[in-house]
mmCIF file as Biopython writes it, N, C-alpha, C and O atoms, coordinates in Angstrom:
data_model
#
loop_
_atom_site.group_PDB
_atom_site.id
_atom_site.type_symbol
_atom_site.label_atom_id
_atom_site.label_alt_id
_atom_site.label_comp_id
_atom_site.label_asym_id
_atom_site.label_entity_id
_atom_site.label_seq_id
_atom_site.pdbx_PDB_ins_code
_atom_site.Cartn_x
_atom_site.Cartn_y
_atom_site.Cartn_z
_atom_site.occupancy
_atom_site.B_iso_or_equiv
_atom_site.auth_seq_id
_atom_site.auth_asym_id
_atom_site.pdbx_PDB_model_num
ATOM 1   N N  . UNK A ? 1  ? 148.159 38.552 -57.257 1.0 0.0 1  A 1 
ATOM 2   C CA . UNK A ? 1  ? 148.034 37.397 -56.392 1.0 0.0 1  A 1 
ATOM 3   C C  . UNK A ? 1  ? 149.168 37.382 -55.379 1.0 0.0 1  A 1 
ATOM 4   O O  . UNK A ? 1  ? 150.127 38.126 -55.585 1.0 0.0 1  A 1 
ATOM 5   N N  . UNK A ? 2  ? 149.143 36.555 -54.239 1.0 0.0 2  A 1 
ATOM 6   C CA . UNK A ? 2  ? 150.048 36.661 -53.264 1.0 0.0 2  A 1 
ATOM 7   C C  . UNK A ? 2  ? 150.732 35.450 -53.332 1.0 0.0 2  A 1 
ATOM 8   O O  . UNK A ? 2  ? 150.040 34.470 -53.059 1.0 0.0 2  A 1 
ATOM 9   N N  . UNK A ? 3  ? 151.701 35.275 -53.572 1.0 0.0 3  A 1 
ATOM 10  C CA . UNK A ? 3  ? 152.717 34.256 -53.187 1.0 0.0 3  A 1 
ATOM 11  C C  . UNK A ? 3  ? 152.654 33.285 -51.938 1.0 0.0 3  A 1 
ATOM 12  O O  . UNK A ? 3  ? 152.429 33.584 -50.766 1.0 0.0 3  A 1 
ATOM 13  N N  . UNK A ? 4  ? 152.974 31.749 -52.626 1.0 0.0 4  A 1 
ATOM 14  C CA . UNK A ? 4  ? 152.869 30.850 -51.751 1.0 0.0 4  A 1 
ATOM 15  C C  . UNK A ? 4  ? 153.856 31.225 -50.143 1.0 0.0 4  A 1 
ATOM 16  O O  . UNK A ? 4  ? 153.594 31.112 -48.945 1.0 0.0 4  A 1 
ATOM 17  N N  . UNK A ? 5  ? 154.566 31.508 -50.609 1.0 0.0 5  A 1 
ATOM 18  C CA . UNK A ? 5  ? 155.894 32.037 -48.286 1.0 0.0 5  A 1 
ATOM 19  C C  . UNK A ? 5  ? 154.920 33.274 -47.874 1.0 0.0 5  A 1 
ATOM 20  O O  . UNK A ? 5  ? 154.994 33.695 -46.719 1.0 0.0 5  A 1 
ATOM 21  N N  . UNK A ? 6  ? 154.017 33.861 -48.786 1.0 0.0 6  A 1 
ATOM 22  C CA . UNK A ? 6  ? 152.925 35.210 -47.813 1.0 0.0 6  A 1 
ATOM 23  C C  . UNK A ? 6  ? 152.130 34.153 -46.853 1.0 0.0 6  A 1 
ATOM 24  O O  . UNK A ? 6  ? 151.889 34.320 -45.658 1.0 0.0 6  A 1 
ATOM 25  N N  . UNK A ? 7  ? 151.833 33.197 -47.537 1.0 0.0 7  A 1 
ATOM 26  C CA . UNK A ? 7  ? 150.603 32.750 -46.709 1.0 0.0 7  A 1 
ATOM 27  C C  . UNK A ? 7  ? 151.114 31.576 -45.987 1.0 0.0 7  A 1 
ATOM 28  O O  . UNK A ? 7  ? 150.376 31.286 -45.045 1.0 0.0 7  A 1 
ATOM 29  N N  . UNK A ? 8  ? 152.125 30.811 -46.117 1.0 0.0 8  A 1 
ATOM 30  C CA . UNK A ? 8  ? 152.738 29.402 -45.213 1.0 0.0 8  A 1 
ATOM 31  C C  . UNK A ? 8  ? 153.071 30.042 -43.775 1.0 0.0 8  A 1 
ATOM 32  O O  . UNK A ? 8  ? 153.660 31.120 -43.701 1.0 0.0 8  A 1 
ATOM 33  N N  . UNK A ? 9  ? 152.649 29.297 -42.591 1.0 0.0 9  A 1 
ATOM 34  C CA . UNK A ? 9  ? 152.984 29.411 -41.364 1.0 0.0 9  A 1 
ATOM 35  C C  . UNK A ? 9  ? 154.726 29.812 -41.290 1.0 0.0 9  A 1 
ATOM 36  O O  . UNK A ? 9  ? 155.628 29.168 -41.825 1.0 0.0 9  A 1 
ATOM 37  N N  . UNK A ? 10 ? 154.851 30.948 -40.541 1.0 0.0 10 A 1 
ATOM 38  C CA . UNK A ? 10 ? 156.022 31.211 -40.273 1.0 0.0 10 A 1 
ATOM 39  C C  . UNK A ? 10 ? 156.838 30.351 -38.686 1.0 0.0 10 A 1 
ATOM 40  O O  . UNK A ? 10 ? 156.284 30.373 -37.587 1.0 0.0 10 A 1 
ATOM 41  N N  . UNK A ? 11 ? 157.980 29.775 -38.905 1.0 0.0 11 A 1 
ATOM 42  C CA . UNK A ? 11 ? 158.345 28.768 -37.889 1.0 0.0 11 A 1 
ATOM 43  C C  . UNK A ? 11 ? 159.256 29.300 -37.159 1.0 0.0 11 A 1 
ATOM 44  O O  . UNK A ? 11 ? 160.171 29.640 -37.910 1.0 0.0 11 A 1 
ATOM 45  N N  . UNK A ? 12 ? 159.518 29.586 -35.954 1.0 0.0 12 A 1 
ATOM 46  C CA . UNK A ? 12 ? 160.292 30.666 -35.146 1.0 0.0 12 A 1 
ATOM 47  C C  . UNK A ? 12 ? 162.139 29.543 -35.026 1.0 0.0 12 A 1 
ATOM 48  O O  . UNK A ? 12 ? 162.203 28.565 -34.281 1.0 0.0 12 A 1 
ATOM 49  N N  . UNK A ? 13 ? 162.848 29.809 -35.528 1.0 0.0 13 A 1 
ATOM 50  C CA . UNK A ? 13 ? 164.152 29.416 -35.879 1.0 0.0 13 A 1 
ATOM 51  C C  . UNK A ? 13 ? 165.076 28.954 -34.372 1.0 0.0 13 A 1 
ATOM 52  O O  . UNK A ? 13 ? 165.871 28.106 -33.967 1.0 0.0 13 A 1 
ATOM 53  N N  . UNK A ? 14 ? 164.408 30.043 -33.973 1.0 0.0 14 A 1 
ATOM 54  C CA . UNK A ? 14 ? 164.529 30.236 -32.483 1.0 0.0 14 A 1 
ATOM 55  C C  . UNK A ? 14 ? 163.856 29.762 -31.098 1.0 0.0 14 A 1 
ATOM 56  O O  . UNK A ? 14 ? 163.236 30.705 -30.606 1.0 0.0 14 A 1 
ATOM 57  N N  . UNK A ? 15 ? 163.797 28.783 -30.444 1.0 0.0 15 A 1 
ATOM 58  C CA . UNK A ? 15 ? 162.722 29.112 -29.635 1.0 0.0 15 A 1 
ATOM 59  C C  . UNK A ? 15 ? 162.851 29.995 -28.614 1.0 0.0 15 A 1 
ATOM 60  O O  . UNK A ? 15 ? 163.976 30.493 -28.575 1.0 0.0 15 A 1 
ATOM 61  N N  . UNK A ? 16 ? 161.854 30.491 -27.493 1.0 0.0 16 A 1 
ATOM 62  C CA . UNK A ? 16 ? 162.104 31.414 -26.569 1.0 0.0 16 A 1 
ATOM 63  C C  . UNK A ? 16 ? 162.586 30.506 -25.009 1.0 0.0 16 A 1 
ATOM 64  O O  . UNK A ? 16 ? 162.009 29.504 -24.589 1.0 0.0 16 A 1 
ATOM 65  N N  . UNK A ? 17 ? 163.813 31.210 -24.341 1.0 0.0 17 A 1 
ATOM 66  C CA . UNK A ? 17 ? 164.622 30.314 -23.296 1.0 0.0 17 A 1 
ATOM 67  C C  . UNK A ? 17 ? 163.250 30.161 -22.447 1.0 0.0 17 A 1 
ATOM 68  O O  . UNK A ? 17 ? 162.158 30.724 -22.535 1.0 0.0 17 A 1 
ATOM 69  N N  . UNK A ? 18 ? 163.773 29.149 -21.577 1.0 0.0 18 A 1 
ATOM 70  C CA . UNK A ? 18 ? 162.742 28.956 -20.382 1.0 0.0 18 A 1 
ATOM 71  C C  . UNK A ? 18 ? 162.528 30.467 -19.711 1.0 0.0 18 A 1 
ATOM 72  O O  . UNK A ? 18 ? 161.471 31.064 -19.505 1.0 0.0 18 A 1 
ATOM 73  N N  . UNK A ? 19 ? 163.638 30.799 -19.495 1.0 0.0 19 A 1 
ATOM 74  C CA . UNK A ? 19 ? 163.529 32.146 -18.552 1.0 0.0 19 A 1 
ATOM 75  C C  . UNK A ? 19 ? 162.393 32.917 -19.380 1.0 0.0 19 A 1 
ATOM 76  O O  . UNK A ? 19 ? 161.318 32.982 -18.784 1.0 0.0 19 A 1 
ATOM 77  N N  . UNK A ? 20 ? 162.423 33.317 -20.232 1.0 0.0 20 A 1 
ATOM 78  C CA . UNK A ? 20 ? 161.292 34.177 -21.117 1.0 0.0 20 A 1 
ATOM 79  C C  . UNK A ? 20 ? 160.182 33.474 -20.393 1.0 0.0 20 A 1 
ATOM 80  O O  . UNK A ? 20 ? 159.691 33.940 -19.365 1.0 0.0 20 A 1 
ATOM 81  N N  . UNK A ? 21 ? 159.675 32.004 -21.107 1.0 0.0 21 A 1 
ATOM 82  C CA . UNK A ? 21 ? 158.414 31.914 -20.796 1.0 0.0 21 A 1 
ATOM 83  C C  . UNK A ? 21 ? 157.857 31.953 -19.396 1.0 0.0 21 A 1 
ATOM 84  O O  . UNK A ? 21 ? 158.560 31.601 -18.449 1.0 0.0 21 A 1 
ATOM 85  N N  . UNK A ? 22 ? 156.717 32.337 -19.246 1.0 0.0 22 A 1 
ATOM 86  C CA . UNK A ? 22 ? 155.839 32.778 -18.374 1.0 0.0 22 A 1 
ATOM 87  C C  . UNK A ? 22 ? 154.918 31.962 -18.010 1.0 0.0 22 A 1 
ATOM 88  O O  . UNK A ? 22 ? 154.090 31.639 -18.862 1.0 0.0 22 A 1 
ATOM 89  N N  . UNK A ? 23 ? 154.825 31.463 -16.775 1.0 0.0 23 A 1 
ATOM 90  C CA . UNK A ? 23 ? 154.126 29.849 -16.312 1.0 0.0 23 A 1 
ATOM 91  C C  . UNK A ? 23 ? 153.046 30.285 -16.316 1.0 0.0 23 A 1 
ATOM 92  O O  . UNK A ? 23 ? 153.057 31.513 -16.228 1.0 0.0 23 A 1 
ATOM 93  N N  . UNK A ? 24 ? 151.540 29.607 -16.413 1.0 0.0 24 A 1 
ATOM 94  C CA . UNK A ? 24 ? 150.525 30.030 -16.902 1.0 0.0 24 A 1 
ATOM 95  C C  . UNK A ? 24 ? 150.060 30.250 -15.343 1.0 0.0 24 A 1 
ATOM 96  O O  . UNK A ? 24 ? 150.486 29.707 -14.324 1.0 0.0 24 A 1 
ATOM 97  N N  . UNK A ? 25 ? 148.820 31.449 -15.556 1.0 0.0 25 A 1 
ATOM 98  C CA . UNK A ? 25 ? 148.362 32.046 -14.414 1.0 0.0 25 A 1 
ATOM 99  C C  . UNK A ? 25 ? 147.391 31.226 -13.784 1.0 0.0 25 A 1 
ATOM 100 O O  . UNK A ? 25 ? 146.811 30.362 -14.443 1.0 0.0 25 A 1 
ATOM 101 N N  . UNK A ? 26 ? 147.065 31.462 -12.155 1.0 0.0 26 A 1 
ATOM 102 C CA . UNK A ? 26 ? 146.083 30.450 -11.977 1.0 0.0 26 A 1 
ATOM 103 C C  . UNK A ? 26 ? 144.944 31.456 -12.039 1.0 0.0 26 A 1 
ATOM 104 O O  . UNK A ? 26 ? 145.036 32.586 -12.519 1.0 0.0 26 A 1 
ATOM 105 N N  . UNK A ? 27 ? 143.728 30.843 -11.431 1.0 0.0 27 A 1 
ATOM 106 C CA . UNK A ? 27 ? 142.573 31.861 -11.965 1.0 0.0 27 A 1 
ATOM 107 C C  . UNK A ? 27 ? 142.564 32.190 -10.342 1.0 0.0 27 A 1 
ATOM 108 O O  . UNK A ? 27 ? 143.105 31.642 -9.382  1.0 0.0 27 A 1 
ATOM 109 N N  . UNK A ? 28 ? 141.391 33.749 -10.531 1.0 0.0 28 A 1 
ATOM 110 C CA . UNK A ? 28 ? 141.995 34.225 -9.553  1.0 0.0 28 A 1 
ATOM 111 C C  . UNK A ? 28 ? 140.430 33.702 -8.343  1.0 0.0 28 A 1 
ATOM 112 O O  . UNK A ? 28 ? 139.376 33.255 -8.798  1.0 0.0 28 A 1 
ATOM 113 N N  . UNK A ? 29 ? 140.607 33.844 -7.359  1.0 0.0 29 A 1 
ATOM 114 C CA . UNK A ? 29 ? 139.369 33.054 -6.137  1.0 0.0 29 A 1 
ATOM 115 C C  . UNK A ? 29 ? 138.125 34.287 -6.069  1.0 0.0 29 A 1 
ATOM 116 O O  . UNK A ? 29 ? 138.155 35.482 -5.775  1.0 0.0 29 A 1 
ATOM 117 N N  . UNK A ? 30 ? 137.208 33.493 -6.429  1.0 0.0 30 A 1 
ATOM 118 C CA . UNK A ? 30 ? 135.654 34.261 -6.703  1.0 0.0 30 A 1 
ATOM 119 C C  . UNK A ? 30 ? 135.504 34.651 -5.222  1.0 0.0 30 A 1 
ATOM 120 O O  . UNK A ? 30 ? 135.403 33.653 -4.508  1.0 0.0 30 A 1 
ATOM 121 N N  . UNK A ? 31 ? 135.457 35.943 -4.488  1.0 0.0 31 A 1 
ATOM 122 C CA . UNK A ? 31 ? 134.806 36.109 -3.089  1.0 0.0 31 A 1 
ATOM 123 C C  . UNK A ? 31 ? 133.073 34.760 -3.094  1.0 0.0 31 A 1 
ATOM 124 O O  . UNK A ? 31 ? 132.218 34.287 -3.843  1.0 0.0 31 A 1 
ATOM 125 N N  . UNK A ? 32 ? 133.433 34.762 -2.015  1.0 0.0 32 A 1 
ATOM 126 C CA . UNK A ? 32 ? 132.415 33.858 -1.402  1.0 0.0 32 A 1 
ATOM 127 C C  . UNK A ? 32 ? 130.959 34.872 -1.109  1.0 0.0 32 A 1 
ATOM 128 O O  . UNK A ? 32 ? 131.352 35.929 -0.615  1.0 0.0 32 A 1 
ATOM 129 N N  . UNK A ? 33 ? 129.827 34.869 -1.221  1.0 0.0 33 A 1 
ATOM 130 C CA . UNK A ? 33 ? 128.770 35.446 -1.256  1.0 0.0 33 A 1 
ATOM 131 C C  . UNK A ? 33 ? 128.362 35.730 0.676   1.0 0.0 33 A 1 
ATOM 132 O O  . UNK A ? 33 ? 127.956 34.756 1.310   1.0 0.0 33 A 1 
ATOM 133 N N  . UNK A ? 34 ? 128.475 36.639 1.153   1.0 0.0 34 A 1 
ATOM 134 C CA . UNK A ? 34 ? 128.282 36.869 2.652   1.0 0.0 34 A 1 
ATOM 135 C C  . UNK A ? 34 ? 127.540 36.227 3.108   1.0 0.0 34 A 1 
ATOM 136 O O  . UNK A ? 34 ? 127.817 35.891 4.259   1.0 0.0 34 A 1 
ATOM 137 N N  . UNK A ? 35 ? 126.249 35.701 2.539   1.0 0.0 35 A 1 
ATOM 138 C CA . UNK A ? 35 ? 125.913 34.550 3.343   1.0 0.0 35 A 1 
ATOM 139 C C  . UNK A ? 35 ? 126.054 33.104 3.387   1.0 0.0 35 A 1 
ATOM 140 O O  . UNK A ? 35 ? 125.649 32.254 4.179   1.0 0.0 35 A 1 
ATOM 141 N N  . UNK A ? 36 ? 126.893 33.049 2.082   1.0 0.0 36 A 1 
ATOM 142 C CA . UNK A ? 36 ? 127.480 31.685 2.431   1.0 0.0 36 A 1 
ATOM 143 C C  . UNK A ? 36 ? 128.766 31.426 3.310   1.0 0.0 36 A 1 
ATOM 144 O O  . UNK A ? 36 ? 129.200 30.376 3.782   1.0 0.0 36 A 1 
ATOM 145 N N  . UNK A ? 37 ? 129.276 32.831 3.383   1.0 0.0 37 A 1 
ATOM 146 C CA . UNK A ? 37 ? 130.831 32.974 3.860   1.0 0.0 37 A 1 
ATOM 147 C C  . UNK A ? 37 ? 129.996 32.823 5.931   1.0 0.0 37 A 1 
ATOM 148 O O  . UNK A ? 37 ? 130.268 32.019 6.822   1.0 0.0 37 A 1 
ATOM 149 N N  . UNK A ? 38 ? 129.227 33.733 5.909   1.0 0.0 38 A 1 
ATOM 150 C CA . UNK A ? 38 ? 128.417 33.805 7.295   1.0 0.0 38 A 1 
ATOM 151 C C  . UNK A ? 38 ? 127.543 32.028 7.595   1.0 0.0 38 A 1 
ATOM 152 O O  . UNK A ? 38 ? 127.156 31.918 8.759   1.0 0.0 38 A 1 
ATOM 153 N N  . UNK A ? 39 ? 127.323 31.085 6.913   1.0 0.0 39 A 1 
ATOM 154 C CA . UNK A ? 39 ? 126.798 29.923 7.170   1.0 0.0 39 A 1 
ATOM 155 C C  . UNK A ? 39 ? 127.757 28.881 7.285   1.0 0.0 39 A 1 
ATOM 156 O O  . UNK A ? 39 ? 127.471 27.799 7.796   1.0 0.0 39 A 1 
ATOM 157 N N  . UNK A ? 40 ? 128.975 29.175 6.797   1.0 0.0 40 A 1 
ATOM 158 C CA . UNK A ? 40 ? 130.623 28.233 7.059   1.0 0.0 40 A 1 
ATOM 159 C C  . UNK A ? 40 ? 131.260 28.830 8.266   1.0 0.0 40 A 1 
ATOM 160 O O  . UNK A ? 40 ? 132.329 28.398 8.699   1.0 0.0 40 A 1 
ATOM 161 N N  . UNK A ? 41 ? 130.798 29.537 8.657   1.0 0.0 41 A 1 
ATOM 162 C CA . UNK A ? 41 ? 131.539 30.449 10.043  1.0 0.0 41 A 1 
ATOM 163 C C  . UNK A ? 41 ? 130.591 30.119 11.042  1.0 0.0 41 A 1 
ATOM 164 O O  . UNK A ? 41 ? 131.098 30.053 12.161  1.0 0.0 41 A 1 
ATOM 165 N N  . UNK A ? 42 ? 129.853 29.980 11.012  1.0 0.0 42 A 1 
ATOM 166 C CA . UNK A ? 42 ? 128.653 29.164 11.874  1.0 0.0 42 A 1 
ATOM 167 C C  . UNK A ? 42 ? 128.805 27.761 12.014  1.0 0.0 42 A 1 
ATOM 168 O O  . UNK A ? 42 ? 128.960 27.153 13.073  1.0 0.0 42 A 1 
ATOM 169 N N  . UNK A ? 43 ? 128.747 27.291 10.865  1.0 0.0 43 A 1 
ATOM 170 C CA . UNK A ? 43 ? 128.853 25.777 11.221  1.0 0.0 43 A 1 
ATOM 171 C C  . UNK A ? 43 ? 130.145 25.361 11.702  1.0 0.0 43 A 1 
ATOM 172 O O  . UNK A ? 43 ? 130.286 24.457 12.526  1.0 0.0 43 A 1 
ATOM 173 N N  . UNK A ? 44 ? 131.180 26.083 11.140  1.0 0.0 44 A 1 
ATOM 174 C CA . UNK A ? 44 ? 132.452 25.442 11.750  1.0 0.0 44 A 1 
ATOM 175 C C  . UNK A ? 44 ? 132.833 26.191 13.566  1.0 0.0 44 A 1 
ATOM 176 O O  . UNK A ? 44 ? 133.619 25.756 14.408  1.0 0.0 44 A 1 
ATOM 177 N N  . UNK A ? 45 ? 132.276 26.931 13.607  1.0 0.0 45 A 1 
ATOM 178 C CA . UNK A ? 45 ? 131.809 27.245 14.867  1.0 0.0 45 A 1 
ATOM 179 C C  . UNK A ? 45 ? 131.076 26.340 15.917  1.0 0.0 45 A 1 
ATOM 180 O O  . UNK A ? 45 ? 131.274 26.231 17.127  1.0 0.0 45 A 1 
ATOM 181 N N  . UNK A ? 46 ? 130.177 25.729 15.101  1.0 0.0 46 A 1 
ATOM 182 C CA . UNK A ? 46 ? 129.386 24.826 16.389  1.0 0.0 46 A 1 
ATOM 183 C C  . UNK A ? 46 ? 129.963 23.170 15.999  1.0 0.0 46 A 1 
ATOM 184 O O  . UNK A ? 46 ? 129.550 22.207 16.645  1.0 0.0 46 A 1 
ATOM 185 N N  . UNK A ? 47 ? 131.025 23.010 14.789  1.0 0.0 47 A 1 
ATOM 186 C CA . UNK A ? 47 ? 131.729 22.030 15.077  1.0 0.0 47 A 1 
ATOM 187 C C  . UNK A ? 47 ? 131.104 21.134 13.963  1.0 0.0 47 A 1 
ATOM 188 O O  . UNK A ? 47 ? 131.448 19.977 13.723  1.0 0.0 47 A 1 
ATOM 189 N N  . UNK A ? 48 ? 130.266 21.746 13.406  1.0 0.0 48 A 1 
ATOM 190 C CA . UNK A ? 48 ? 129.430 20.621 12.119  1.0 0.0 48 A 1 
ATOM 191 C C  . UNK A ? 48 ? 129.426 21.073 10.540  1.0 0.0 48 A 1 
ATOM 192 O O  . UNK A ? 48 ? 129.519 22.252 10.199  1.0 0.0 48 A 1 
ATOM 193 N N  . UNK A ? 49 ? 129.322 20.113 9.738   1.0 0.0 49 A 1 
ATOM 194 C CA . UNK A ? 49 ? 129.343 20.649 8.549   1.0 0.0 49 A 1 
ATOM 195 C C  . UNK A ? 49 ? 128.163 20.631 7.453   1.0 0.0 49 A 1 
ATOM 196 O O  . UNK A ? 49 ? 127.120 20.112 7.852   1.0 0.0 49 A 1 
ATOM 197 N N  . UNK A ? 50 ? 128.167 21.006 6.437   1.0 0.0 50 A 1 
ATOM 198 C CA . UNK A ? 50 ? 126.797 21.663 5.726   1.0 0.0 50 A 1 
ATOM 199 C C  . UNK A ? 50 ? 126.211 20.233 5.665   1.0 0.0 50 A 1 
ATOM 200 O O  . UNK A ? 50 ? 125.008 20.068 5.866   1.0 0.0 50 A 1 
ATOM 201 N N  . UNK A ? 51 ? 127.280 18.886 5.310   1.0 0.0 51 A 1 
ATOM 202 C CA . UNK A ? 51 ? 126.293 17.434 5.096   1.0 0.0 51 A 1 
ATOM 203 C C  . UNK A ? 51 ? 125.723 17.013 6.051   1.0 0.0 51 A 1 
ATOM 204 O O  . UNK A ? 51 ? 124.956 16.055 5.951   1.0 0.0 51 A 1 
ATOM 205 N N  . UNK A ? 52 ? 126.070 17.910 7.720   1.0 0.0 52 A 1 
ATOM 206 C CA . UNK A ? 52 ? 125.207 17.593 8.710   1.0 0.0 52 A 1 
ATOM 207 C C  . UNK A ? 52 ? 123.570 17.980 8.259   1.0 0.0 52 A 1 
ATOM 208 O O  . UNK A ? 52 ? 122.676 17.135 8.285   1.0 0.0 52 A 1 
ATOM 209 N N  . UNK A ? 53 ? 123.385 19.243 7.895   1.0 0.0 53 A 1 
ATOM 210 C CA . UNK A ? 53 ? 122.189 20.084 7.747   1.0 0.0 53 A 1 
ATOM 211 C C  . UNK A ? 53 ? 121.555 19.207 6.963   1.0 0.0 53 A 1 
ATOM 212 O O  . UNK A ? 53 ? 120.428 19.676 7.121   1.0 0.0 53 A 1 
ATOM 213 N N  . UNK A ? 54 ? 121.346 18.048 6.039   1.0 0.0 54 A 1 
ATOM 214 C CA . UNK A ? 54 ? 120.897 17.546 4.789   1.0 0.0 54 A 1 
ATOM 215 C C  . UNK A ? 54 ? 120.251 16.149 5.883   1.0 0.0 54 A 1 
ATOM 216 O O  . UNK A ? 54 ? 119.648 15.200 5.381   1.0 0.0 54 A 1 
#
């Protein structure tokens, strides 16, 4: 059998300095689909926006 300290959460004595930790990443920007990227370049071209079209 395994002993009760094998299996209890181990607690770091230490913590790690700010400098160590590592600020969380942002996510990275999905390319825009060419024809939606080509229908925002148009409209902001003629000065209007997509809630005009609706």
């Amino acid at each position: 059998m395994s002993s009760p300290d094998e299996n209890t959460p181990k607690n770091d004595p230490k913590p790690m300095p700010d400098a160590v930790r590592r600020p969380p990443r942002d996510r990275p920007v999905k390319p825009k689909p060419a024809g939606q990227e080509a229908l925002e370049r148009a409209l902001s071209e003629s000065g209007k926006n997509l809630k005009d079209l609706t």
